[in-house]
C-alpha positions in Angstrom: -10.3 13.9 -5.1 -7.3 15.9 -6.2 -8.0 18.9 -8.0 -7.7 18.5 -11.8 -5.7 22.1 -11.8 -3.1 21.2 -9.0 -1.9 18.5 -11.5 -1.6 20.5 -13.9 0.4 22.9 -11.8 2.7 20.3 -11.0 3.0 18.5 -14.9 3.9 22.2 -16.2 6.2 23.2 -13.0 7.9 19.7 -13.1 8.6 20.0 -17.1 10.3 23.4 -16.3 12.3 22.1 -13.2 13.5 18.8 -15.2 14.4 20.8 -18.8 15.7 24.1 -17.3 16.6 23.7 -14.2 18.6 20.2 -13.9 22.1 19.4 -14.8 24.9 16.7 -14.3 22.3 14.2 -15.5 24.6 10.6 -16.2 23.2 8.6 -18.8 22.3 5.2 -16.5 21.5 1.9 -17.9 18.5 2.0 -16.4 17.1 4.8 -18.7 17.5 2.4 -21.3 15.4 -0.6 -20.3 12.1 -0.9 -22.2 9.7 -3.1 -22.2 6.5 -2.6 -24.5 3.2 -3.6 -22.8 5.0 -3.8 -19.1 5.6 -1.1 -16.0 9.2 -1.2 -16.0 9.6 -0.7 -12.1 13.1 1.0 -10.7 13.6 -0.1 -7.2 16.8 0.7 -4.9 18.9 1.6 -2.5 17.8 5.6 -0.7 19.9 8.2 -2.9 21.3 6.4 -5.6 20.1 7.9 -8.5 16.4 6.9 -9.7 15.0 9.7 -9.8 17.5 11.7 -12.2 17.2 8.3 -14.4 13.4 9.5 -14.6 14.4 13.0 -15.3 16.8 11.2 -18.4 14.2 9.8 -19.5 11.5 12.7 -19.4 14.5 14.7 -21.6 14.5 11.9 -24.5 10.7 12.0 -24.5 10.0 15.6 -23.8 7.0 16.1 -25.9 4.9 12.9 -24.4 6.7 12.6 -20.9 4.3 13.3 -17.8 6.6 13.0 -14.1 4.8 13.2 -10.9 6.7 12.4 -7.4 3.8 11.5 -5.1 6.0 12.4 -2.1 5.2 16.1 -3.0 2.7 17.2 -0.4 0.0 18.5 -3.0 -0.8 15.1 -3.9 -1.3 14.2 -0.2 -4.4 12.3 0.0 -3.9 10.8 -3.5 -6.2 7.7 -4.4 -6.4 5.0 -7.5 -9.2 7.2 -9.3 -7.3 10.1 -9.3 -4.6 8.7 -12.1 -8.3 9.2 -14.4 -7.4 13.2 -13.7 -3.8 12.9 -14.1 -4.5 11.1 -17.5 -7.2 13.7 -18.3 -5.1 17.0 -17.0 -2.3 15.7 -19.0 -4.2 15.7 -22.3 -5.8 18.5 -22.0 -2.3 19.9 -21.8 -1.0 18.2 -24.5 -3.5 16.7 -26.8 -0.7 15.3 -29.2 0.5 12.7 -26.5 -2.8 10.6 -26.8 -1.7 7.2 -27.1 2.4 7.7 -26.7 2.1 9.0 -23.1 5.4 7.9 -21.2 4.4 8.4 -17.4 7.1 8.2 -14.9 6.0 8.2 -11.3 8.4 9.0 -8.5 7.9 7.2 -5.2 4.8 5.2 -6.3 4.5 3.2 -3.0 2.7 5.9 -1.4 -0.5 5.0 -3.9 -2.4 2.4 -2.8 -3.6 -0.1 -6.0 -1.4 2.2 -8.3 -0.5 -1.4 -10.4 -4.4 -1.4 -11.8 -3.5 1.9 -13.2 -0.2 0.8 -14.8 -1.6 -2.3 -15.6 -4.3 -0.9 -17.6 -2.7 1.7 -19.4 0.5 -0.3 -21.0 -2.1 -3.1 -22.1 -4.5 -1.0 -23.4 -3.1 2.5 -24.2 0.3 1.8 -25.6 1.7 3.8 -22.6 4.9 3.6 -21.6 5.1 3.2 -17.4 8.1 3.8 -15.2 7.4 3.8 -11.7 10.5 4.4 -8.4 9.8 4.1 -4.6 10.7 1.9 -1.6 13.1 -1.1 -2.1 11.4 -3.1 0.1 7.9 -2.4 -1.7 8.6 -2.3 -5.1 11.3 -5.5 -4.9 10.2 -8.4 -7.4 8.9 -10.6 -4.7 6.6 -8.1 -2.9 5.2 -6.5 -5.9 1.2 -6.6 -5.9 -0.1 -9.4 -7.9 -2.5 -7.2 -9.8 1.0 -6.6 -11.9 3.2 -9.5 -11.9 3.8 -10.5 -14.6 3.0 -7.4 -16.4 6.4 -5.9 -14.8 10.0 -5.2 -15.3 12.1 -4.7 -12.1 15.6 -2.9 -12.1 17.9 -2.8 -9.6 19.3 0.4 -8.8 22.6 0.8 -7.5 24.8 4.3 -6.7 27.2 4.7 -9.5 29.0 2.0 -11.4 32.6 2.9 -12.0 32.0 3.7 -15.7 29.2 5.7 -14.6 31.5 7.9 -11.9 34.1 8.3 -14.6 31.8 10.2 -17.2 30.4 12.1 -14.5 34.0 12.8 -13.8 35.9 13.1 -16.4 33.2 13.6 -19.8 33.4 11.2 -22.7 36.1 9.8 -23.6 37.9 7.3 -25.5 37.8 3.6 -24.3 41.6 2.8 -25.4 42.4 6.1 -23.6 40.8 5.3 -20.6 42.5 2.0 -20.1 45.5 2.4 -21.9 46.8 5.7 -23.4 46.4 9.5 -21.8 44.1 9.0 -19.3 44.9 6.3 -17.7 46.6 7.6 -14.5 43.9 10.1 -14.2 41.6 7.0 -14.5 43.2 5.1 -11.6 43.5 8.2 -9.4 39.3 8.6 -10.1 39.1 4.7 -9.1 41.2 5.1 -5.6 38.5 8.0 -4.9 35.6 6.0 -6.1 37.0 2.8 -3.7 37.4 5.1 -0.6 33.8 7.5 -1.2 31.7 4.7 -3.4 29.6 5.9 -6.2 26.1 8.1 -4.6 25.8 10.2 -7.1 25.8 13.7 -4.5 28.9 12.1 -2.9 30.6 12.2 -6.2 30.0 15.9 -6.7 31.0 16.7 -3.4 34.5 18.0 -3.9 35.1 18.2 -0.4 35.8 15.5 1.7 34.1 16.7 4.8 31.4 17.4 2.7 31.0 13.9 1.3 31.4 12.2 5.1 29.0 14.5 6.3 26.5 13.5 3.3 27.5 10.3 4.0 26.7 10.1 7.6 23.1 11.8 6.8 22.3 8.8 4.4 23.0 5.9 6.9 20.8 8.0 9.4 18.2 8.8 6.8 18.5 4.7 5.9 18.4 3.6 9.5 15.0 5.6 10.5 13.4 6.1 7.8 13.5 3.0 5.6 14.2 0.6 9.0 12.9 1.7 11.9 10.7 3.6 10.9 9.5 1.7 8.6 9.3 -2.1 10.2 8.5 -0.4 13.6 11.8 -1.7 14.8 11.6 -1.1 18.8 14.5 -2.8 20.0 16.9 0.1 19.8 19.7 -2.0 21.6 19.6 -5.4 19.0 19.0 -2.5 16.0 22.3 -0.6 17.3 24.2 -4.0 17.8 23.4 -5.2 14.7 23.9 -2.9 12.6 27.2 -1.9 14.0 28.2 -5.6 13.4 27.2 -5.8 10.0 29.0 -2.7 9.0 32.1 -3.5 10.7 32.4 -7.2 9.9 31.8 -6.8 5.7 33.3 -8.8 2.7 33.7 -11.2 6.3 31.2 -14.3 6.9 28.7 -13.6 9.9 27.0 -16.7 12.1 23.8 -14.9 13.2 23.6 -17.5 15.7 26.8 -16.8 17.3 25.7 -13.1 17.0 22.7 -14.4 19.2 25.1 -16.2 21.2 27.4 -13.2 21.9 24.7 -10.5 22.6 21.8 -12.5 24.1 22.6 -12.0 27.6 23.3 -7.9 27.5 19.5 -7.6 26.1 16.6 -8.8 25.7 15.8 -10.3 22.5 14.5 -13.4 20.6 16.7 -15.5 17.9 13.5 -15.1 16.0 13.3 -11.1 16.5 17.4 -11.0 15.5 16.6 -12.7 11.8 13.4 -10.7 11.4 15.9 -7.7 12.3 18.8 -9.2 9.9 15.9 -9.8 6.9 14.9 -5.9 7.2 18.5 -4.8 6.6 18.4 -6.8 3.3 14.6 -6.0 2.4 16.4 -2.3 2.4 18.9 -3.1 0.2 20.9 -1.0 2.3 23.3 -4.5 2.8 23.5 -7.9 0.5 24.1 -11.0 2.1 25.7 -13.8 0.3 25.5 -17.2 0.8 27.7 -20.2 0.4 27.1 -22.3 -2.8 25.6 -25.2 -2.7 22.7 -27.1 -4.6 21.0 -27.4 -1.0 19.5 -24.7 0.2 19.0 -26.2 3.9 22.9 -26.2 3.5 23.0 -22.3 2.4 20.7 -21.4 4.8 23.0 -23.2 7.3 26.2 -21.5 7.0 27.7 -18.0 7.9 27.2 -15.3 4.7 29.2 -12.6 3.9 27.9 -9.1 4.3 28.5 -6.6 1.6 27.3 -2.9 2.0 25.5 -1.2 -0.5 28.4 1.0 -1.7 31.8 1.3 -0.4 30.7 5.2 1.2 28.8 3.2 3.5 31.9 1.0 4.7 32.7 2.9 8.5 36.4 1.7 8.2 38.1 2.8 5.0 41.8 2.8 6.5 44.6 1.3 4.5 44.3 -2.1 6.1 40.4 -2.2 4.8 41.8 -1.9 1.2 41.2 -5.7 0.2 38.0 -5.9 2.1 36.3 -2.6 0.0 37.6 -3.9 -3.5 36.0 -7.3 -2.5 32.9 -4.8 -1.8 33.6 -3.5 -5.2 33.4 -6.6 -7.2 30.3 -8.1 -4.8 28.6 -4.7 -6.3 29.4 -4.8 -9.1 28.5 -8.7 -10.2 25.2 -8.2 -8.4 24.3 -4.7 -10.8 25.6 -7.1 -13.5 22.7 -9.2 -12.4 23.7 -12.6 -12.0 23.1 -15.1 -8.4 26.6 -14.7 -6.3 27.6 -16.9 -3.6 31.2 -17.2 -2.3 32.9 -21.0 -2.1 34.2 -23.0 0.9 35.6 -26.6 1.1 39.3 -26.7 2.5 39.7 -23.5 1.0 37.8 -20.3 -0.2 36.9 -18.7 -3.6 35.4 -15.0 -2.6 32.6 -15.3 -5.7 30.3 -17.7 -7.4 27.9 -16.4 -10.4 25.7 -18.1 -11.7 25.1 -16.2 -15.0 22.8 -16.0 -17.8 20.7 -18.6 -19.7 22.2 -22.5 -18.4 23.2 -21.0 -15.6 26.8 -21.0 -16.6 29.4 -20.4 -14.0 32.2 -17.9 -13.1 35.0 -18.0 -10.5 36.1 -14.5 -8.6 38.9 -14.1 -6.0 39.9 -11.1 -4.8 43.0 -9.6 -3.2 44.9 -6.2 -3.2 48.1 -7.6 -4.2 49.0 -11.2 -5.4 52.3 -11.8 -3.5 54.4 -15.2 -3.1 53.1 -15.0 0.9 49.5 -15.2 -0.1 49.6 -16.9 -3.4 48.7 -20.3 -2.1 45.8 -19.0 -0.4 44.6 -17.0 -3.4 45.0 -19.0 -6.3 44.6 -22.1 -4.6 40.9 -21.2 -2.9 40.2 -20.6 -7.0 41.5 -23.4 -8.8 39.9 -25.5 -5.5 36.2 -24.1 -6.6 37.2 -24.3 -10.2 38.1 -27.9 -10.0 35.3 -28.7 -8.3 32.8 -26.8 -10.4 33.8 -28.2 -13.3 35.3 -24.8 -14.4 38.4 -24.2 -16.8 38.9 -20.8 -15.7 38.9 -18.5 -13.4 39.7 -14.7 -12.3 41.9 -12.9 -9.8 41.2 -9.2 -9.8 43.9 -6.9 -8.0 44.3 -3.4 -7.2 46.6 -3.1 -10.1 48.2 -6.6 -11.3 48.0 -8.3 -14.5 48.9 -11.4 -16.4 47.5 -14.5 -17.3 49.2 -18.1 -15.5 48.1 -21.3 -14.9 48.0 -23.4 -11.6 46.6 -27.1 -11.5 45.3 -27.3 -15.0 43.1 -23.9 -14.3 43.9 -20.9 -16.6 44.0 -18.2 -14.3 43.5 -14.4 -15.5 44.5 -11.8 -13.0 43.1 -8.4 -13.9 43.4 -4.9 -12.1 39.6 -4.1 -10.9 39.8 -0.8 -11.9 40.0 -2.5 -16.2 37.5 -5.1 -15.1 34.9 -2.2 -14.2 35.2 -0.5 -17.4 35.1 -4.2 -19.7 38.9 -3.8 -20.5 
């Protein structure tokens, strides 16, 4: 049993760390979700940013809000019951809160039967329940069934481009941003964001050895901590094989068979043990693999995917050849945080993305290059208007480094848009 005074240490010490002591706090999307009667669960990628989006949100509710992060070592030992003297501490502190209480618990995983809790007091207590932790744990899919249903799970990823520029450059007018007096400044900010992606202390970092050597500590941190540490992943070899192939080969298709094919003889290892390997990369969220469309999914789950990092920091080649390959990373990213089902097309030719996207499941065409040019311009728009004609689409979209007009090719209207404007909605 936790001692009903070291919670209140920690409610009182955390209120005075998150109102006096924190700055730099981005406004996220994230701090806006709600949803009355539900834990609204915040689940993501090591570093990118969920606990400051609980810190936002302690700040708009600062007279009800109660944070905890259970990876504190007071609170080792913690058990189900003990949320009764976190509720009861809490109160006893502030008495006004009774019935508004807006708990946010950082790292929640660590709590066994912690959904009861939050189950129970946003059906019965009008609370309000945000809970962060592991990926893998708190993902949709793996979430305790005491609570599905009764939750709402956000993605978080590092920073979104909008979110990067108003740590970067404040508020600011949309117009100017895309059009008028900022927008050089605004495509300098984007060349940074492609090359150092969007965590939020890599963005701070004015340095640039400072943000490769934060950089580097987040892939180990990711690697032994949230993989092998955490899936007991003994085959060292396959692990460093692996993980060197995915990071090298993304926004390109990978055969996990001829993976298996090209390694099975330098080490020991199973086919079996090489997809249970594969599956933990993506249960991290640390890469996303996409798959081809098609209505079969014996057929997906029969063809190459296409890897795509987490964020562009954690691409290991970011040389000027690369360029295409991390604003293809960009968009993947990006269309993924917008929150619809990506796959990438291949007949004769290739379209890069596939979204399926809100209610019908209506679809959207993406290809990608760094520069449209009459050399690569068959390639381009005819891997498009080849999906587009075959998905029954009218449209389509070409998004550039910094290109734009509107054409047509083969009865498809074809938009091609800088990435940098399509970030930001312009």
């Amino acid at each position: 049993m936790i001692s009903k005074n070291i919670i209140k240490e920690m409610i009182l010490s955390s209120r005075t760390f998150i109102l006096e002591s924190i700055t730099g706090i981005v406004p996220r999307a994230a701090a806006d979700v709600t949803a009355p009667g539900k834990t609204v669960i915040l689940y993501g990628i090591r570093r990118s940013g969920k606990t400051f989006i609980l810190y936002d949100i302690f700040r708009r509710n600062p007279d009800a809000a109660l944070y905890l992060d259970f990876e504190d070592d007071r609170l080792a030992g913690f058990t189900a019951p003990d949320f009764t003297t976190i509720q009861e501490a809490f109160l006893e502190l502030r008495p006004e809160a009774a019935g508004r209480i807006v708990y946010l618990f950082d790292e929640i995983q660590h709590v066994k039967d912690w959904e009861r809790f939050c189950r129970r007091v946003t059906e019965r207590e009008n609370a309000v329940v945000y809970v962060t932790g592991s990926s893998s744990k708190l993902m949709p899919l793996e979430v305790d069934t005491a609570i599905r249903g009764r939750a709402w799970s956000v993605a978080v990823f590092p920073f979104s481009f909008s979110e990067f520029l108003r740590l970067r450059q404040g508020s600011a007018e949309r117009n100017e941003i895309l059009f008028g007096t900022r927008k050089i400044e605004t495509k300098r900010l984007f060349a940074e964001y492609a090359r150092w992606g969007g965590f939020p202390e890599t963005a701070l970092a004015a340095a640039p050895l400072d943000k490769t050597k934060l950089l580097q500590e987040y892939l180990r941190a990711m690697f032994f901590r949230d993989l092998v540490e955490r899936y007991g992943m003994t085959n060292i070899p396959l692990f460093d094989a692996l993980s060197d192939k995915l990071f090298s080969s993304f926004a390109t298709r990978l055969s996990l068979t001829a993976f298996y094919r090209q390694y099975k003889d330098l080490f020991p290892f199973s086919k079996d043990l090489l997809f249970q390997y594969f599956h933990h990369f993506e249960e991290s969220m640390l890469i996303f693999a996409v798959r081809k469309f098609s209505e079969s999914s014996y057929k997906r789950s029969r063809n190459p995917v296409k890897i795509y990092p987490a964020d562009t920091g954690l691409c290991r080649r970011v040389a000027s050849e690369d360029a295409g390959r991390i604003l293809e990373n960009i968009v993947f990213i990006e269309l993924a945080r917008r929150g619809g089902e990506v796959f990438y097309f291949e007949d004769k030719q290739e379209c890069d993305f596939i979204v399926k996207e809100g209610e019908g499941a209506r679809l959207a065409a993406f290809q990608v290059c760094r520069e449209l040019t009459d050399a690569n311009r068959p390639r381009e728009t005819g891997g498009l208007t080849a999906a587009c004609r075959r998905l029954d689409m009218t449209e389509g979209t070409i998004l550039t480094d910094d290109q734009e007009w509107e054409e047509e090719a083969d009865g498809i209207k074809i938009s091609v848009r800088p990435v940098w404007r399509w970030l930001l909605g312009g």
